[in-house]
C-alpha beads as a LAMMPS data file, in Angstrom:
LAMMPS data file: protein, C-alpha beads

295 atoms
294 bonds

1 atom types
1 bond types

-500.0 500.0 xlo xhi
-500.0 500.0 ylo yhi
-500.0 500.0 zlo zhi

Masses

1 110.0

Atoms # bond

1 1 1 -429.186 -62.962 34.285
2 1 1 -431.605 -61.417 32.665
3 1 1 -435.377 -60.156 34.796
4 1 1 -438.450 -59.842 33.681
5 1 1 -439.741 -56.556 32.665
6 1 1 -441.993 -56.237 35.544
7 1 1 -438.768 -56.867 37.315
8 1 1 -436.607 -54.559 36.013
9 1 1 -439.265 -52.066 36.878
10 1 1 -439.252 -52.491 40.166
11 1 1 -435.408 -52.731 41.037
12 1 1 -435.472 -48.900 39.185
13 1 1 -438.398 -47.530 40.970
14 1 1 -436.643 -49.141 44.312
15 1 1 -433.694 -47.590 43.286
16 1 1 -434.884 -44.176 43.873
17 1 1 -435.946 -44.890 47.639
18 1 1 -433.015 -47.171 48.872
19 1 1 -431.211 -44.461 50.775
20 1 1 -428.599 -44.068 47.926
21 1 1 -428.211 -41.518 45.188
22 1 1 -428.646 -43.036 42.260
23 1 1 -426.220 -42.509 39.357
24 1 1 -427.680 -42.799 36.297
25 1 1 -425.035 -42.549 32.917
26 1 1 -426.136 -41.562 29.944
27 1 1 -425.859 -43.913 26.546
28 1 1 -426.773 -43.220 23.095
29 1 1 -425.885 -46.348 21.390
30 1 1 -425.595 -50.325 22.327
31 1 1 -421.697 -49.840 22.864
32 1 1 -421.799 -46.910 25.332
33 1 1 -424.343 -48.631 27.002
34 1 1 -422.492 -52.102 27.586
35 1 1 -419.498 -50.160 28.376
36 1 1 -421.611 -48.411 30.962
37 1 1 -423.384 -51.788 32.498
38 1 1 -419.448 -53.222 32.242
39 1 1 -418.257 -50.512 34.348
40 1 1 -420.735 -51.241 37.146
41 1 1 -424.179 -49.129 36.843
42 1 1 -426.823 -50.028 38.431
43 1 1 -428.941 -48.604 35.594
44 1 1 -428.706 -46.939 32.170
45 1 1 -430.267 -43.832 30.906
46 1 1 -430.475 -42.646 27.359
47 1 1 -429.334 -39.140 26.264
48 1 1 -431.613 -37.781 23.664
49 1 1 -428.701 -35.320 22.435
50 1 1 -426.340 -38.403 21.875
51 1 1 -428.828 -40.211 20.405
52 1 1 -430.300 -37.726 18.112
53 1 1 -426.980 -37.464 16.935
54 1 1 -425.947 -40.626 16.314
55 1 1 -428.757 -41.164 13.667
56 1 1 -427.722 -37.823 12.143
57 1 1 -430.754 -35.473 13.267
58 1 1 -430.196 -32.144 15.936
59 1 1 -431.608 -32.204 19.353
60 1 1 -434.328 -30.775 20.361
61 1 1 -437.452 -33.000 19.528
62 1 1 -436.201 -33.088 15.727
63 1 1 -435.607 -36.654 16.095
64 1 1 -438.907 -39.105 15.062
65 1 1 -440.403 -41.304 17.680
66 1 1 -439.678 -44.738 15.471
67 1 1 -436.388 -43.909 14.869
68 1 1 -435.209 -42.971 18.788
69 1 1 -437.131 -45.927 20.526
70 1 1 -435.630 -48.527 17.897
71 1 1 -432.402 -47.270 19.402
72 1 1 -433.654 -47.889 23.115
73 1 1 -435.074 -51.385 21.908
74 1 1 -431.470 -52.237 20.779
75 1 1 -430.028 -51.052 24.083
76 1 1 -432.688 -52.554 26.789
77 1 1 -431.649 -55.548 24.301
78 1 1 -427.902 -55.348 24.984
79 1 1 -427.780 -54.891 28.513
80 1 1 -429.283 -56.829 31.812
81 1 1 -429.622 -53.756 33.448
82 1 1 -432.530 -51.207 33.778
83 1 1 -432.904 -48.396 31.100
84 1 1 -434.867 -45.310 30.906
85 1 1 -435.493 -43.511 28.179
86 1 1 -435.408 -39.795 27.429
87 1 1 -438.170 -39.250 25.186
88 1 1 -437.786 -35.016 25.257
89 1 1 -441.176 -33.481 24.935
90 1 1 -443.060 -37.207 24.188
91 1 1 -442.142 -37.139 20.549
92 1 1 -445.676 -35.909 19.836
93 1 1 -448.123 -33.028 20.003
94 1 1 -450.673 -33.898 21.884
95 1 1 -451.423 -36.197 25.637
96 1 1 -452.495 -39.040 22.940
97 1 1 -449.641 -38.976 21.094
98 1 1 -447.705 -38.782 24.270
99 1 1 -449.645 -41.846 25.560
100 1 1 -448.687 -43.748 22.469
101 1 1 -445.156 -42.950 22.513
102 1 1 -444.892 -44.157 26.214
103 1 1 -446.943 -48.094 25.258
104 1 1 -443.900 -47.976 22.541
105 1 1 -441.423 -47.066 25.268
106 1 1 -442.510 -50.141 27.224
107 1 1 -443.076 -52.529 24.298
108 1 1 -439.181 -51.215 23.671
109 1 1 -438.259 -52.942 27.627
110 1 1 -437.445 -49.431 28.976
111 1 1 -438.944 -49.254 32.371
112 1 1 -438.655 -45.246 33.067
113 1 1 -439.045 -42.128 31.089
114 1 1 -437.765 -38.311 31.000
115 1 1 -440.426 -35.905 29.434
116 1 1 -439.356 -32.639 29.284
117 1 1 -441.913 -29.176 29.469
118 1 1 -439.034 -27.242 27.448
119 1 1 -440.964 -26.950 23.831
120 1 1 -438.364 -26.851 21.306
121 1 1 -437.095 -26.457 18.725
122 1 1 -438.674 -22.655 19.589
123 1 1 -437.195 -22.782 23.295
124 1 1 -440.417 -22.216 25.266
125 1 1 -441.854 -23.632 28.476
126 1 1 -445.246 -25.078 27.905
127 1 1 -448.187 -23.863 29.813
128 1 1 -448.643 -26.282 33.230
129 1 1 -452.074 -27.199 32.346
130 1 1 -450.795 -28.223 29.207
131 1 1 -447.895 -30.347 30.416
132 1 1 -450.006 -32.158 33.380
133 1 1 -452.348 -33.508 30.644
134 1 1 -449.424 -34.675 29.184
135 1 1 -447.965 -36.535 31.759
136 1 1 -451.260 -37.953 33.208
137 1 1 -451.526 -39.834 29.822
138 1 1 -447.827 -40.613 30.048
139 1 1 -448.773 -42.078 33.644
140 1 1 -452.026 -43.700 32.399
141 1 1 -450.924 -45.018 29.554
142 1 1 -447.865 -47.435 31.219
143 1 1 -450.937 -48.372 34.321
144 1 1 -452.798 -49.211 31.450
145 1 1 -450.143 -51.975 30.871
146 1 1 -449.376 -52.820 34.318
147 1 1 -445.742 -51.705 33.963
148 1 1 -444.921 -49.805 37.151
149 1 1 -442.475 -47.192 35.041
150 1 1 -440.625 -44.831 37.083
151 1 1 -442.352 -40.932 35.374
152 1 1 -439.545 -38.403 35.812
153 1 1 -440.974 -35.343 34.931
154 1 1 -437.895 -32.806 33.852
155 1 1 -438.440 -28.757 34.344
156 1 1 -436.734 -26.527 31.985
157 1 1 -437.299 -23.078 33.967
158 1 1 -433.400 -22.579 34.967
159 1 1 -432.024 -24.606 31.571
160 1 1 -434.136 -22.133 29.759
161 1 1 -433.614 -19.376 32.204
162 1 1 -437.425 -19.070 31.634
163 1 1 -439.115 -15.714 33.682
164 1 1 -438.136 -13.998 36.601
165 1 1 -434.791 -15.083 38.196
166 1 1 -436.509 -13.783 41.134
167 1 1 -439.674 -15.997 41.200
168 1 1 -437.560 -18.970 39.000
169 1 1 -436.993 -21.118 42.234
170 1 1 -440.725 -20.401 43.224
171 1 1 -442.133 -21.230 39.740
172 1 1 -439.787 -24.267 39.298
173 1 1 -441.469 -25.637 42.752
174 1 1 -445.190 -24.330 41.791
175 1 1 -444.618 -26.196 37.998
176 1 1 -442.692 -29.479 39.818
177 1 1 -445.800 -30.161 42.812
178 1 1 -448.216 -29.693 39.390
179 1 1 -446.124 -32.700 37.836
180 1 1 -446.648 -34.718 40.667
181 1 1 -449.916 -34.509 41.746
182 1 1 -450.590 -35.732 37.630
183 1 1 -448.542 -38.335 37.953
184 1 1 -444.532 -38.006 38.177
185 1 1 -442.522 -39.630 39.999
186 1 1 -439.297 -37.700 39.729
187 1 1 -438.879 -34.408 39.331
188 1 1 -435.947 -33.292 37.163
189 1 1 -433.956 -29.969 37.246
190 1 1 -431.359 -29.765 34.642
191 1 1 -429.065 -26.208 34.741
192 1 1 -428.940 -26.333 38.925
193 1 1 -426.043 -27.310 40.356
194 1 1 -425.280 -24.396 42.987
195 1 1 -426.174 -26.233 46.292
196 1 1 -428.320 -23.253 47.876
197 1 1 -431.098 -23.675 45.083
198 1 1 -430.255 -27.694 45.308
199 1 1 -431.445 -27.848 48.773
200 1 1 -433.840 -25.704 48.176
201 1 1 -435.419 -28.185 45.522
202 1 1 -434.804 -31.261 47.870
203 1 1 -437.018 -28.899 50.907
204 1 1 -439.764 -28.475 48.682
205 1 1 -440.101 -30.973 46.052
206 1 1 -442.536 -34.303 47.289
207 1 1 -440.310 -36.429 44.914
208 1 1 -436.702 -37.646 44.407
209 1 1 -434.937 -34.946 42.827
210 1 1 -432.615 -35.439 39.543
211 1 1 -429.887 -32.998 39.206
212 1 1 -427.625 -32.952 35.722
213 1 1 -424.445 -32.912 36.787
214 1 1 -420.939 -32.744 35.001
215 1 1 -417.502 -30.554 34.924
216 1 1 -417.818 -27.744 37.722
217 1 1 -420.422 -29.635 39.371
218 1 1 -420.639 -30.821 43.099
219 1 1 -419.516 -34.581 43.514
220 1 1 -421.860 -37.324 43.558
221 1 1 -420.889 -37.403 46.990
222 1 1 -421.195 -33.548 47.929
223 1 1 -425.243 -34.022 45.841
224 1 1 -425.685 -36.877 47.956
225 1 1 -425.081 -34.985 51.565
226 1 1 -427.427 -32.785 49.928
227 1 1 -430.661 -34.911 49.368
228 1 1 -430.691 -35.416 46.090
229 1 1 -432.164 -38.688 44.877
230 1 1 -430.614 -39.181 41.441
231 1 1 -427.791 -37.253 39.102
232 1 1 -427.447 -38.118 35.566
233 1 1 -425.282 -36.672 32.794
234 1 1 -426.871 -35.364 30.147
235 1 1 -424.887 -35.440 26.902
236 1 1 -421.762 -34.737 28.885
237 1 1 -420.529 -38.305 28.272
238 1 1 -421.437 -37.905 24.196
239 1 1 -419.962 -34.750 24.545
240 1 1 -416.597 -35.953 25.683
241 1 1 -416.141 -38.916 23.275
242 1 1 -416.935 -36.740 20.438
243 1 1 -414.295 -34.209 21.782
244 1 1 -411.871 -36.679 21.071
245 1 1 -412.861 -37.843 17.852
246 1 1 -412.528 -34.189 16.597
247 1 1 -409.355 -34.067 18.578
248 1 1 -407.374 -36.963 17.468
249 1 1 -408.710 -36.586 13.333
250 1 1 -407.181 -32.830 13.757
251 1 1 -403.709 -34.695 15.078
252 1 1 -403.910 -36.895 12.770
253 1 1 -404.521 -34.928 9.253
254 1 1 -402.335 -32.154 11.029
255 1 1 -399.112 -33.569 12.787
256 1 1 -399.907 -36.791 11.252
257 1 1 -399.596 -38.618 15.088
258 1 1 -401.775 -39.919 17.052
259 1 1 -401.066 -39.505 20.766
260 1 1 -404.651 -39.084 21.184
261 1 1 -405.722 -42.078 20.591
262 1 1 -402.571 -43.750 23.172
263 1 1 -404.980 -44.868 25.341
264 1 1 -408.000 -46.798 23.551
265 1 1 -409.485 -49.416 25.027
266 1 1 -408.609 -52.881 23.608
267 1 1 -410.347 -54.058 20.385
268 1 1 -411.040 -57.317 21.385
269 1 1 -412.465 -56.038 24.678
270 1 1 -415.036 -54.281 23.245
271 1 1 -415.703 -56.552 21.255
272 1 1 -416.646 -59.091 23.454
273 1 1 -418.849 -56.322 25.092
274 1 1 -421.047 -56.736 22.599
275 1 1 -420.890 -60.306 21.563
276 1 1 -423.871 -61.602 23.113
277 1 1 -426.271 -64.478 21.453
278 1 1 -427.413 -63.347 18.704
279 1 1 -427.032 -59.076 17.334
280 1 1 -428.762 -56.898 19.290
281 1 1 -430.635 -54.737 16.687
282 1 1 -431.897 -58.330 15.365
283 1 1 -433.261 -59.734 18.459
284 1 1 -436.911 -59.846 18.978
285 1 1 -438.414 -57.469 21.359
286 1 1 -440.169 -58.641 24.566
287 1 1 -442.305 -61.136 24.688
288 1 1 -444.055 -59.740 27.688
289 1 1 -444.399 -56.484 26.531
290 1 1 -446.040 -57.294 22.629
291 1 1 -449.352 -56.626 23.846
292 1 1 -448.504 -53.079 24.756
293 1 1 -447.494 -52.156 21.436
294 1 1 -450.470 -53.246 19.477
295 1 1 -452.974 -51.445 22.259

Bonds

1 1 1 2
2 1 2 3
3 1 3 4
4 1 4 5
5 1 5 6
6 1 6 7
7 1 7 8
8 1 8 9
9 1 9 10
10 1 10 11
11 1 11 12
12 1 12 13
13 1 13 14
14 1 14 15
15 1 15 16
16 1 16 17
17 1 17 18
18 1 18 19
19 1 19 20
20 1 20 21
21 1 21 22
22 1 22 23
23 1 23 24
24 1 24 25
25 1 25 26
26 1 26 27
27 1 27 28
28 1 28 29
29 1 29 30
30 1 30 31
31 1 31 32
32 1 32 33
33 1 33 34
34 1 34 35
35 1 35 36
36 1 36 37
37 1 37 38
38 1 38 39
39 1 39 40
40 1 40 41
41 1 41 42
42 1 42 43
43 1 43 44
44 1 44 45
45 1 45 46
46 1 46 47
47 1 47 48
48 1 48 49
49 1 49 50
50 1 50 51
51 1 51 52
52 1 52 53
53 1 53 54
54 1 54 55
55 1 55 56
56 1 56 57
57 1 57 58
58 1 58 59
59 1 59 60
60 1 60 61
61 1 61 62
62 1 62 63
63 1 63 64
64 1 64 65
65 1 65 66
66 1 66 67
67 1 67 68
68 1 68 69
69 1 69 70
70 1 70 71
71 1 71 72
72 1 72 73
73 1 73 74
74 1 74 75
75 1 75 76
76 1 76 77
77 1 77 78
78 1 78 79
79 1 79 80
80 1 80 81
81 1 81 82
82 1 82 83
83 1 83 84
84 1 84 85
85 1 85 86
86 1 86 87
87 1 87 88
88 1 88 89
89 1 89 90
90 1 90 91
91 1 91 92
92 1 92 93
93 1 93 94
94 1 94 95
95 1 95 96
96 1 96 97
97 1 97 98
98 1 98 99
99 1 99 100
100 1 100 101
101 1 101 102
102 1 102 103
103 1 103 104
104 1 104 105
105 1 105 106
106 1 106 107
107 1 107 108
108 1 108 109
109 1 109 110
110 1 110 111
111 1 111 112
112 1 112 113
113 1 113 114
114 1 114 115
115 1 115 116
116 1 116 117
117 1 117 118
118 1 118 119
119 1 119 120
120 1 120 121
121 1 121 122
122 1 122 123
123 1 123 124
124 1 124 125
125 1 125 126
126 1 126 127
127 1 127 128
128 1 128 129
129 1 129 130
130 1 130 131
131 1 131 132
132 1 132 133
133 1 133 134
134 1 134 135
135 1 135 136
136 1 136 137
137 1 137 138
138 1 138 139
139 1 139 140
140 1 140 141
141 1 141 142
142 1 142 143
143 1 143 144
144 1 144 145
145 1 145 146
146 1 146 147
147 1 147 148
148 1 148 149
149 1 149 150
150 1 150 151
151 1 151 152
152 1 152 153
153 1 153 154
154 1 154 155
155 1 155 156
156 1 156 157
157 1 157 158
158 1 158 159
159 1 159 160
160 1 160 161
161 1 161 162
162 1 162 163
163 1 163 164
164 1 164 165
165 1 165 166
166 1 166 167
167 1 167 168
168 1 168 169
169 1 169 170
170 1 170 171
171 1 171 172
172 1 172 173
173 1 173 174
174 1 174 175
175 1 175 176
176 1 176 177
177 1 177 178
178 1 178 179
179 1 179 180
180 1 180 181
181 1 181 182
182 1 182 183
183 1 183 184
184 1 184 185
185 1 185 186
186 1 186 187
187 1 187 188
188 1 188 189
189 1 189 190
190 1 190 191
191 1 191 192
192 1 192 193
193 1 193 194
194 1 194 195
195 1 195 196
196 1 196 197
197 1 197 198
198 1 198 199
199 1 199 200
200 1 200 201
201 1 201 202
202 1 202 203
203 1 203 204
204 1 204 205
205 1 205 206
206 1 206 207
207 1 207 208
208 1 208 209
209 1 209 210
210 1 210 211
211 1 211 212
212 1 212 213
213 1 213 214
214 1 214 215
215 1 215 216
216 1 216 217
217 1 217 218
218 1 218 219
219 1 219 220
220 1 220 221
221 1 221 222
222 1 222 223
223 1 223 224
224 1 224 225
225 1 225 226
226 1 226 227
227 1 227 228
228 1 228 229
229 1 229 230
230 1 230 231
231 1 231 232
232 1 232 233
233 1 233 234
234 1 234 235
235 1 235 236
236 1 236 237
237 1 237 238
238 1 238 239
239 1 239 240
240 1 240 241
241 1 241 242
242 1 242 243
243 1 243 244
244 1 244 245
245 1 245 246
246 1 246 247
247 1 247 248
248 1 248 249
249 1 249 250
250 1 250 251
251 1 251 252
252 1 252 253
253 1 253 254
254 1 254 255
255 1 255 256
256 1 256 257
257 1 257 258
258 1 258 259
259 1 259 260
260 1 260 261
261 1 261 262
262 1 262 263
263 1 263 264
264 1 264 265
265 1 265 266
266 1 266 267
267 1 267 268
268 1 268 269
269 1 269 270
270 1 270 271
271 1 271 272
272 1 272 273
273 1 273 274
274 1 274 275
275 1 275 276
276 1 276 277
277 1 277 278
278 1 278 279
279 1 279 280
280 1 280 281
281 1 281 282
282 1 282 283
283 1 283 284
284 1 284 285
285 1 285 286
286 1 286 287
287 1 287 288
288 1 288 289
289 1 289 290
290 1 290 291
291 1 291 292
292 1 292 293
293 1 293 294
294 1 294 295
């Protein structure tokens, strides 16, 4: 069944207050994401890495806005579930820009957004005052619309082990309350897993609090006990398929097996995965949400 966007909206920003952690995996093209929705998520999130990738460009804000939100058109297409979309630093250099991407977000059917205060591709935190203009015109722009978009604002002090590790914790919480009061929702803290500073965040952050998680880190279960509001996985899952593409080619062109491959899913199941009415890169984006891309 599929909601409106309005809808869709709402179920993710309810998502974050239910009592539950949400669990939020990562896609980067229209396969990974059905496979994800088949599998049971409540909700979808892009990975910028994996998507970057798959249309041949590096991480890191290298990637132009046109090209990444046709991809998240052609997932929110796919699927019946929620999607937000990581859109790194707002593929754009100033709160305008940012604004602009955000209306094409929506017009795209996402319903949620990562923006990111890690400037790449120098790594570099931008300045707070900087970074709250940005994501008031981030917040503004999807009001504007009347889309109720879940803002989660990420902070890049511990991924970029950024300052003092002395003051980092104090800086990450002085830089996350800034985010908020301009109009995040969620606060995001990739490169923190170690529960002391995790319920450290929880104490002192107003917001749900999004941990990355993945190998090494506490169990959904173990974040959970800990307050945290929402874990997603980065490019872990990207990460790991592409492992084993490298891994089974090697077997292949070396041993000339392939043992690696023994347990593939079934061609015709993933097939019918994404064998819905009509292709999904061809259908036509909301009707709803037309007006927000011409504004």
């Amino acid at each position: 069944m599929k909601f409106s966007h309005r809808d869709r909206a709402l179920r993710f920003r309810e998502s974050h207050t239910d009592g539950r952690v949400l669990v939020l995996p990562t896609a980067w093209d229209v396969a990974s994401a059905c496979l994800i929705e088949d599998a049971g998520a409540d909700a979808i999130a892009t990975t910028s890495a994996g998507v970057a990738w798959s249309l041949g460009a590096a991480d890191g804000n290298r990637l132009g806005r046109d090209r990444a939100l046709d991809l998240v058109a052609r997932i929110v297409s796919a699927v019946d579930v929620p999607v937000t979309a990581d859109i790194e630093g707002g593929y754009a250099s100033d709160p305008d820009g940012v604004a602009e991407t955000v209306r094409e977000v929506l017009a795209a059917g996402a319903v949620g957004i990562n923006i990111e205060d890690g400037h790449a591709p120098v790594p570099r935190l931008r300045p707070v005052g900087e970074q709250c203009e940005r994501i008031t015109a981030a917040r503004r722009a999807a009001d504007a619309v009347q889309v109720p978009m879940f803002l989660n604002a990420r902070v890049d002090t511990y991924l970029l082990a950024a300052g003092d590790p002395a003051t980092r914790l104090r800086d990450t919480v002085d830089r996350a309350v800034a985010y908020v009061a301009a109009g995040a929702d969620g606060i995001f803290v990739p490169g923190v897993t170690d529960p002391e500073t995790v319920s450290a965040l929880v104490r002192e952050v107003p917001v749900p609090l999004n941990i990355m998680a993945g190998p090494g880190a506490p169990t959904i279960g173990e974040l959970a006990e800990l307050g945290v509001g929402r874990v997603s996985l980065g490019p872990a899952i990207a990460l790991a398929t592409h492992a084993l593409v490298r891994r089974g080619v090697r077997e292949l062109l070396t041993a000339g097996t392939y043992t690696a491959f023994a347990e593939a899913m079934d061609y015709g199941e993933v097939n019918a995965l994404v064998d819905r009415p009509g292709e999904a890169g061809d259908r036509p984006l909301p009707v709803e949400n037309e007006g927000a891309r011409a504004q």
